[in-house]
C-alpha positions as CSV (number, residue, x, y, z in Angstrom):
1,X,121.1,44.5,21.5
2,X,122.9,47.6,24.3
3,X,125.9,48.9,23.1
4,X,128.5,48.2,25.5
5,X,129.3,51.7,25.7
6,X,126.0,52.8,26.5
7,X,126.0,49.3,28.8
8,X,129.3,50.8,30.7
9,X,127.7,54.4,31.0
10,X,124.6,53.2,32.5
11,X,126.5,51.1,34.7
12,X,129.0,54.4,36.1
13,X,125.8,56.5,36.1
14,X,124.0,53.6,38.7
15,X,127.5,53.2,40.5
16,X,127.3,57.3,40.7
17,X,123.7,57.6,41.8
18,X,124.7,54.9,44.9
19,X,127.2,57.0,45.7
20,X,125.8,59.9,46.5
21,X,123.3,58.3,48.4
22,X,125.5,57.0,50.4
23,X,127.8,60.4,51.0
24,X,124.3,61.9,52.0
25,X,123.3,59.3,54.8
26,X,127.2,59.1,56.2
27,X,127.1,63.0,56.2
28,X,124.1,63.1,58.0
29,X,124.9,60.7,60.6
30,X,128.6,62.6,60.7
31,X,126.9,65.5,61.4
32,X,124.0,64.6,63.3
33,X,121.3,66.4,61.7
34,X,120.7,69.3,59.7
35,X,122.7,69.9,56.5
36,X,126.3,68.2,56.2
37,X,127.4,70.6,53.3
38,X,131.0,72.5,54.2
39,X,130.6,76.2,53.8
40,X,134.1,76.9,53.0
41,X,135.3,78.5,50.2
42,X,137.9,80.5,49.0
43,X,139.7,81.7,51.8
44,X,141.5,85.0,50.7
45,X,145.2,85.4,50.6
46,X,147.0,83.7,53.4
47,X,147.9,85.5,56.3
48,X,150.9,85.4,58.8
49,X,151.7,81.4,58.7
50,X,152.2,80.0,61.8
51,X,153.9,77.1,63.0
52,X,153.0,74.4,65.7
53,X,154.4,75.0,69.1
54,X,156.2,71.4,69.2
55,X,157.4,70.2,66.2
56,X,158.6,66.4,67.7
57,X,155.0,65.7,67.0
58,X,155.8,65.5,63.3
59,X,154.4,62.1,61.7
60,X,156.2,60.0,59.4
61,X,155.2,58.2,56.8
62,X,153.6,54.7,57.7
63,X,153.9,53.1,53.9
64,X,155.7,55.5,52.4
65,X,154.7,55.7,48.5
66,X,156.9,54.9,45.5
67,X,158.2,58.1,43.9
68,X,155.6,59.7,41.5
69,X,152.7,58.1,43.8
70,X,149.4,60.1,44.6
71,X,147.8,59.3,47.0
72,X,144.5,60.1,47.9
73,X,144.2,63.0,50.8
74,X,142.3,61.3,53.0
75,X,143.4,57.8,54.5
76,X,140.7,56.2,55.6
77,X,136.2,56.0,55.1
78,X,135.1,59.0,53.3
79,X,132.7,60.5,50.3
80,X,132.2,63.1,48.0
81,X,130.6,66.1,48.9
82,X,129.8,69.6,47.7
83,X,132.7,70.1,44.8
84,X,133.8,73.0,42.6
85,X,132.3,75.9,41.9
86,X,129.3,75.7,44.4
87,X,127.8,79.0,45.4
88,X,129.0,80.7,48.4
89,X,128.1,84.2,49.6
90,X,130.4,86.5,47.4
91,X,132.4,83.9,45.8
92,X,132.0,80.5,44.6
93,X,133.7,77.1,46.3
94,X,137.4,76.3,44.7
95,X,137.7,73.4,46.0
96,X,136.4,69.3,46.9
97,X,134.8,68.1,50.1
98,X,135.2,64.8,51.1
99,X,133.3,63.9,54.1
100,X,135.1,61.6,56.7
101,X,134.6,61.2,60.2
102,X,136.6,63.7,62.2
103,X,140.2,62.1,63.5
104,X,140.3,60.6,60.2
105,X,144.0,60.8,59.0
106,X,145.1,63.4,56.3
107,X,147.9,62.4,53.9
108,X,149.9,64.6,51.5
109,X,148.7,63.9,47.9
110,X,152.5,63.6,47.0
111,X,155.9,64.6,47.7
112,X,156.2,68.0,49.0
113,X,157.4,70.9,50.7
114,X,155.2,72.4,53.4
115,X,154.3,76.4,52.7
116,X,151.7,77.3,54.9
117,X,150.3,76.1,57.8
118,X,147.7,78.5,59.8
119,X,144.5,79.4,61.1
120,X,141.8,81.3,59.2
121,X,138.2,82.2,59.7
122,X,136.6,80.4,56.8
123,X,139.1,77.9,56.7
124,X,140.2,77.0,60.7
125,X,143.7,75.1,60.9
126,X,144.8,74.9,57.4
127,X,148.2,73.2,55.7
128,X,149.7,74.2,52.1
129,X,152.0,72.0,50.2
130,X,153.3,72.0,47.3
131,X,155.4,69.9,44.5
132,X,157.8,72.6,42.8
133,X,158.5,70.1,39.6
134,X,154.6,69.9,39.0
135,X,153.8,73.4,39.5
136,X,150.7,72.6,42.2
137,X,150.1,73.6,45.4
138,X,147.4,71.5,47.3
139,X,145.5,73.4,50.5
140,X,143.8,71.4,53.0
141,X,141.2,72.9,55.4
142,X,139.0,72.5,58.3
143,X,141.9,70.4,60.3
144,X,141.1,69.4,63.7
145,X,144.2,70.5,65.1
146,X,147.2,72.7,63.9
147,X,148.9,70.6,61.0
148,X,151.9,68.6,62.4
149,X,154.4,69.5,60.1
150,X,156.6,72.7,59.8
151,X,157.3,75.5,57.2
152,X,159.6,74.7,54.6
153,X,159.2,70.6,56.1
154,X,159.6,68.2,53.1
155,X,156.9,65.8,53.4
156,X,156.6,62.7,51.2
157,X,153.2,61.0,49.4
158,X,151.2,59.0,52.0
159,X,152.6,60.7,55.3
160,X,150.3,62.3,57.8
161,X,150.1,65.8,58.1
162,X,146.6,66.5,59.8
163,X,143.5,65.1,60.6
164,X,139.8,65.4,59.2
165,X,138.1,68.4,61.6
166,X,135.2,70.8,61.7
167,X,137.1,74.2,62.6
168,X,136.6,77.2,60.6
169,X,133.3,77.8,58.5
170,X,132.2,74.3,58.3
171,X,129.1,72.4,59.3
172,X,130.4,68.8,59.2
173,X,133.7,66.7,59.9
174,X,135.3,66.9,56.2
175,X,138.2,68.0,54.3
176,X,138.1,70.9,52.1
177,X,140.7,70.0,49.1
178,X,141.7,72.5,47.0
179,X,144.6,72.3,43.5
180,X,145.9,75.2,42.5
181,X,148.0,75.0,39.2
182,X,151.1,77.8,40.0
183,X,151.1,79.0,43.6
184,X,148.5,79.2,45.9
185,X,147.3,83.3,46.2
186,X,150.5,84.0,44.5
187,X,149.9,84.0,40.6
188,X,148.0,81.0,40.3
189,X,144.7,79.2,40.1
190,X,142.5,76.8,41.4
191,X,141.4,74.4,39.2
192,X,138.4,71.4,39.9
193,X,140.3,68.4,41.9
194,X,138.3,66.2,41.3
195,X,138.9,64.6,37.6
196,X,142.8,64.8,39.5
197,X,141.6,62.8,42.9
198,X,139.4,60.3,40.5
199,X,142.7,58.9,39.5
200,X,144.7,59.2,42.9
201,X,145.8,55.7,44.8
202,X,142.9,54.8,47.2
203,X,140.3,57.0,45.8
């Protein structure tokens, strides 16, 4: 007789194993041959922020979340990709890729106030947010276009603040995701998203 423990774990491993399969044939096709794996990583400490030149374009939320809601970043088809701690040249990845076709909507992961929002090398247009009462910022890279939200802009779970892009260091439409427990470059840490995004609303 199977244990149903065993039963269950053989069960996540199979649901696992078809999952991954499927991220690799949608990141091919995404990317259209060749390999779909972001090559972001850690970005280095954040420049000069800069703003978008029109901020009317701000979204708001569509179905705006009830308080204490997280919501997963990306609203709309995606899969998991390359995650925490992969090699990178002189550094290691801190962060989650999920793979989604580019214009895909980006959401914040909960209510927060907008830090950064920038351009890097590694990491193209990129938006930080972060929620003061749980002491985590949340960076999002590789946006298609300059975030549409402002410095110092409180934004609330579910609303749109980019879309899913290819800028920066990256060889496939995706969003890097990282967590950082304290502030982001500024005394804290990045920590492995995903065990937090496993248990976000519409993972």
């Amino acid at each position: 007789m199977i244990d149903p423990a065993t039963d269950k774990q053989v069960a996540r491993t199979h649901r696992r194993a078809a999952a991954l399969i499927a991220a690799l044939v949608f990141a091919l096709m995404v990317s259209g041959a060749g390999s779909a794996f972001a090559q972001s990583g850690g970005i280095g400490s954040p420049g000069t922020t800069t703003t978008p030149t029109d901020p009317s374009t701000t979204t708001s939320p569509t179905t705006p979340a009830p308080d204490g809601t997280m919501i997963f970043p990306v609203s709309g088809p995606h899969t998991i990709g390359q995650g925490f701690g992969a090699a990178r040249v002189g550094h290691t990845h801190q962060g989650q890729d999920i793979m989604a076709a580019c214009g895909t909507p980006e959401v914040a992961v909960t209510r927060a106030k907008v830090k950064f929002v920038s351009f890097q090398k590694l990491a193209g247009n990129y938006v930080v947010i972060r929620n003061k009462a749980l002491h985590q910022d949340y960076m999002y890279a590789h946006l298609a276009a300059p975030a549409p939200v402002v410095k110092g802009q409180v934004v609330q779970a579910g609303q749109q603040i980019g879309v899913v892009g290819q800028t920066g260091d990256a060889t496939a439409c995706h969003l890097h995701f990282e967590l950082w427990l304290g502030k982001w470059y500024r005394g804290g840490h990045p920590v492995d998203p995903l065990p937090y995004l496993e248990t976000y609303q519409g993972f």
